[in-house]
N, C-alpha and C positions, 0 to 999 in steps of 0.2 A: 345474495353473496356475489364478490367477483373475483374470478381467478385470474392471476399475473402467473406467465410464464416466464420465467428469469433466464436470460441466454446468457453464457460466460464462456471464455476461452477453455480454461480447464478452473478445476476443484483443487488447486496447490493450496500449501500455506502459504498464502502472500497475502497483502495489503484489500485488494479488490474482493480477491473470493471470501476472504474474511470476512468482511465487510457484508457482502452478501450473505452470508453463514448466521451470521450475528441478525441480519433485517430480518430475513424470513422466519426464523427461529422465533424472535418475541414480538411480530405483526401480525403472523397469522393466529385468527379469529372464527367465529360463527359468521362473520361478513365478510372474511376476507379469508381465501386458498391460496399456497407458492406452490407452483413446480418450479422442480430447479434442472434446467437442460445443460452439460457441457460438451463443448468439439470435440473435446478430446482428453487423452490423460495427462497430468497425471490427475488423481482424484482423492486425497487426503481427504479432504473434508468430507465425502462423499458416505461413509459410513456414520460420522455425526450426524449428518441432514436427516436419512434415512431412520438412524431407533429416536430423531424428533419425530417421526410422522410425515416429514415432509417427501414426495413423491421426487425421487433424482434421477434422470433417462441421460447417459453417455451416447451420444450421434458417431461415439468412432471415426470419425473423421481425418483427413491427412493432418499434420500439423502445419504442413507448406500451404499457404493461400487456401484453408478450409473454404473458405465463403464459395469457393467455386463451385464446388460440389454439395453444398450444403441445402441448401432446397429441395435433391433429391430425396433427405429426410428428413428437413426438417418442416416442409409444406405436408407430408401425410401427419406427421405430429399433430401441428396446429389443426388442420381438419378433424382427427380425433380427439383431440383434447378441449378444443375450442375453446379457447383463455380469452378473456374481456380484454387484454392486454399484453403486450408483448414487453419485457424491461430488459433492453439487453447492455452489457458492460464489455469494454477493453475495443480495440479495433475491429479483429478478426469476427469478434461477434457480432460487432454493429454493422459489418456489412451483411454477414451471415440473415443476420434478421433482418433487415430493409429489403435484400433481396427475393428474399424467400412471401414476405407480403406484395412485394411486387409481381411476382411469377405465381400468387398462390393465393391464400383467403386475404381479405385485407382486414390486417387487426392492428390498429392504433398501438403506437410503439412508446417508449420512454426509454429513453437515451440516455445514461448514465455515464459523466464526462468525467476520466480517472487521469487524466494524462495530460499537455501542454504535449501534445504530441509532434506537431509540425513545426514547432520552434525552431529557428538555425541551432541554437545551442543544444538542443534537445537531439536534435540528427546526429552531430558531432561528436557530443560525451558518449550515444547508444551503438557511432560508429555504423550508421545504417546509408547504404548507399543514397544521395541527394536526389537520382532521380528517380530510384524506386519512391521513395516518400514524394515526391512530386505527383506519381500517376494517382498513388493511394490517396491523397489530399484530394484530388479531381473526382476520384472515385466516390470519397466520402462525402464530398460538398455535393455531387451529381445525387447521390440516393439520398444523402439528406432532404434534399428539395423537391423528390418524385415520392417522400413516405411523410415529410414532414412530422416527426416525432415533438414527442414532448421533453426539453434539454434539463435537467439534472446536474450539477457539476458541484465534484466535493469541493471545490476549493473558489475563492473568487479569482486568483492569479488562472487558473483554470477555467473557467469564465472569459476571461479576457482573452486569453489563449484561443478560443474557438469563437469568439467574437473576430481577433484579426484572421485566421487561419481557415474558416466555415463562413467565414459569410454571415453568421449570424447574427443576430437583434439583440443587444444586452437584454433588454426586457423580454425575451422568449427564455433565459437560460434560469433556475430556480438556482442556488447556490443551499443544497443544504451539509453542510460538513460530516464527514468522518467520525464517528465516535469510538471511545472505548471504555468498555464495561469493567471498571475498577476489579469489581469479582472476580474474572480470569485470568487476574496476575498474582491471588493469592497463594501463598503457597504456604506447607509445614516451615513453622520455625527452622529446623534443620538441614532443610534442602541447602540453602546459598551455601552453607559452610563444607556440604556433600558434592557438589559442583564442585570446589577452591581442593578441595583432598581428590576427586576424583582425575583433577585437570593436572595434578602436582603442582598445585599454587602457593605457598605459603598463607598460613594464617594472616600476617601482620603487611603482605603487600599491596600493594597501589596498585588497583584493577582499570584497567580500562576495556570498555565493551563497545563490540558495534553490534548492531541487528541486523543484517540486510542481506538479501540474495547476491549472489556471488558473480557480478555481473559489472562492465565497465562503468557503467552508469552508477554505480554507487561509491566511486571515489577508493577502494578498498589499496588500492598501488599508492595512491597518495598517503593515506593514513599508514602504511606500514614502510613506509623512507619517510614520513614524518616520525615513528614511534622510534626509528632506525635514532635518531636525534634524539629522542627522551631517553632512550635506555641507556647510552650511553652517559647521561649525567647522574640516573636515577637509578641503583641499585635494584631496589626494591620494586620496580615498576613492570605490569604486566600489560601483555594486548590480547583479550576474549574476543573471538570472533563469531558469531553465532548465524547459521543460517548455508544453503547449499547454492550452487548452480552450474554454470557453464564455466566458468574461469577457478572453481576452487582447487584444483591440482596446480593451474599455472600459477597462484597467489602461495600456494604452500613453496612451491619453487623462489618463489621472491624472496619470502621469507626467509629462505635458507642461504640464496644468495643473497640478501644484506646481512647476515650474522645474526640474525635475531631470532632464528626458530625454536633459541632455547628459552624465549622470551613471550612466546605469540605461543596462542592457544585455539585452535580449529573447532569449535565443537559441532559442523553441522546441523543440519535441523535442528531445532527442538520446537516442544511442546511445553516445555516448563520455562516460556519467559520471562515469566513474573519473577522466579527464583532466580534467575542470569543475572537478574539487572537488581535484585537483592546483593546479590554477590559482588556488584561491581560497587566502585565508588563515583564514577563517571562514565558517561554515554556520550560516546564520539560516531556524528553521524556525518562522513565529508559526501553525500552526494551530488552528484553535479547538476543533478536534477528529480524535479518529484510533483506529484499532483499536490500531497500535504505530507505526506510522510509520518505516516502511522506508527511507525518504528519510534520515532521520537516524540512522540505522543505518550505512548508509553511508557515512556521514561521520564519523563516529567509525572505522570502518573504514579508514579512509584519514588517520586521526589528524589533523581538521582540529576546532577548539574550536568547540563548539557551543552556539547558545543558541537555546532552545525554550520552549514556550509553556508554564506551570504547570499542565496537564491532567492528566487520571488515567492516561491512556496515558502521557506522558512521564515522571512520576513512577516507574514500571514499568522504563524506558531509561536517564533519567538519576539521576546523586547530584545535586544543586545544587551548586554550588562544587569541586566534586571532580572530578565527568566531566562537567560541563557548565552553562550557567547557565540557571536559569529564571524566566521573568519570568511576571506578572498576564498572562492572554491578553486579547488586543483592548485593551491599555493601551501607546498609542506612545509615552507618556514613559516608562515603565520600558523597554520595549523598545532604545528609542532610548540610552538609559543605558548599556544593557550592551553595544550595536553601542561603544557610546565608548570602556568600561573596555577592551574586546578590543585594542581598537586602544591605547589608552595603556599599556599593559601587554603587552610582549609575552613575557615568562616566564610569564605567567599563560597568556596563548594555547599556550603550546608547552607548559605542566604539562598542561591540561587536554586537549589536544590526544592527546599521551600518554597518559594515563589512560582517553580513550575510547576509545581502539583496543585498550587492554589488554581492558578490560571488555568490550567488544564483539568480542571473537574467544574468549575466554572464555565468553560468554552467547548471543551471537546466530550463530558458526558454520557455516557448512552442512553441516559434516559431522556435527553435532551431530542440526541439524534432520531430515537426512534420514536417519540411524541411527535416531530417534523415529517418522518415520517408517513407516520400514521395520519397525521391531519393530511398529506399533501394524496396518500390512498381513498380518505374519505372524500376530498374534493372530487376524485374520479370518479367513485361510488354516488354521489348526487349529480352527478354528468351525466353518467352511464342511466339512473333513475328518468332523468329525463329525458333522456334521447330516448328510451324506452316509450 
């Protein structure tokens, strides 16, 4: 057997932890153990991992520059737990982890690349100072090259991204995708309709939905003085919002100063995504940037017609006009254009709507993902054998 210890920022519902949530859950085996370690909270997920079986240790750590202090616990961890492997995911943990093998046991890491992190456009949409991200870039290129991991990245634009920005060797980087497990978007027949009566939606209106954390980077200002534009032609026309963060009090303010918050519907969190994106008739996803963007994945998965933002990651997800429509990112009249076409065309919404779910059970699968996986853990497992 060999155990991977899995280092993550926090256990939120997002993209990353998910993704993690989902690997460890149906890989581990009689040959293969997850622990699952995070910095810090929040921890959603963290009660699922746990009645799977799966062992999950919180480092309580600051949320500010964790990696600083994080060898003080996370070197006794690794010493007692002594994991064949180290897999860590997101910034804060990748240095977290490189450090801590450097200052402590040395256990062979796997790097899991979620982000086009050092992008100029990537700085700008997240709105993160340029020369903090300068030192962090120095930082991460420095322990990358004194721990030498094994590179991971969901996406190929993601790949490329840490090829110009890391220094790195295209041929060191594994490109294995993102999946999502059909299963966890089913819901009761009566949910989507329970959601549309709960939200005060009309039965017979034109939903539009977004998924995403409530954060600059996900374009959400743009879509709602884009929808500012739909609603005014479309009676009938709604905007679902679903998902929490740092910006969603100042987004409900927009809301209300463009006139539209009798029209826009907030619903925070949830856990019944499957049922949201039943309920809508289209998925509007304007982010300005994304590793692959899992949110839209799902939505194709559940065959709802998608229009997403013209980025290097979607280009990767969608065809334009075939599985999905793509506009200029951070541009509300093209955005707003294609919220219209959806709606006046609704053979166009139910082709394209089709086409995504074809292509997305086809390419993005779980069973797909976690057979990549699992081959790419047994490679380690006849490594480990031999080095033995």
């Amino acid at each position: 057997m060999i155990t991977v210890l899995h280092l993550v920022t926090s256990l939120t519902r997002a993209g990353a932890e998910s993704q993690l949530a989902s690997l460890v859950r149906n890989t581990a085996s009689a040959e293969l153990s997850h622990i699952v370690c995070y910095l810090h909270r929040p921890d959603d997920l963290a009660p699922e991992l746990r009645k799977s079986g799966i062992e999950t240790i919180c480092l309580d750590l600051p949320r500010k520059w964790p990696w600083l202090v994080a060898p003080w616990k996370l070197v006794p961890l690794l010493r007692a737990r002594r994991p064949d492997f180290l897999q860590t995911r997101l910034l804060d943990a990748d240095l977290s982890g490189r450090l801590s093998t450097i200052l402590g046991p040395s256990i062979p890491i796997i790097n899991t690349l979620h982000m086009p992190t050092y992008d100029a456009e990537t700085i700008r949409a997240a709105g993160w100072p340029p020369h903090k991200m300068a030192v962090l870039q120095r930082l991460d290129r420095w322990t990358a090259r004194a721990t030498t991991p094994r590179f991971i990245a969901i996406s190929e634009s993601v790949k490329r991204s840490a090829v110009r920005n890391l220094g790195l060797r295209a041929e060191d980087i594994r490109v294995i995708y993102n999946s999502i497990d059909p299963a966890i978007l089913q819901c009761h027949p009566d949910e989507p309709s329970r959601i549309r009566k709960d939200a005060g939606i009309p039965s017979g209106a034109f939903v539009y939905l977004n998924v995403a954390r409530l954060s600059p980077e996900k374009g959400q200002p743009v879509l709602l003085r884009a929808f500012k534009e739909v609603a005014a032609s479309v009676a009938e026309a709604y905007l679902v919002i679903a998902g929490d963060g740092p910006r969603a009090a100042a987004y409900q303010t927009l809301a209300t100063e463009l006139g539209i918050h009798d029209r826009v519907r907030f619903l925070g969190s949830r856990t019944d995504v499957g049922a949201c994106l039943e309920m809508a008739d289209a998925f509007v996803f304007p982010s300005l940037f994304e590793g692959l963007g899992s949110a839209s994945i799902e939505a194709m998965v559940k065959g709802r017609a998608c229009i997403a933002s013209r980025i290097e990651a979607m280009l990767e997800v969608f065809v334009d006009g075939k599985t999905g429509l793509l506009v200029t990112p951070g541009c509300e009249a093209a955005l707003a254009s294609a919220m219209m076409t959806l709606y006046r065309d609704p053979d166009l919404c139910r082709r394209l709507g089709a086409s995504a779910r074809a292509a997305a059970l086809e390419r993005f699968d779980s069973r797909q993902g976690i057979k990549a996986w699992s081959q790419f853990y047994g490679e380690l497992a006849s490594l480990t054998k031999t080095m033995a």
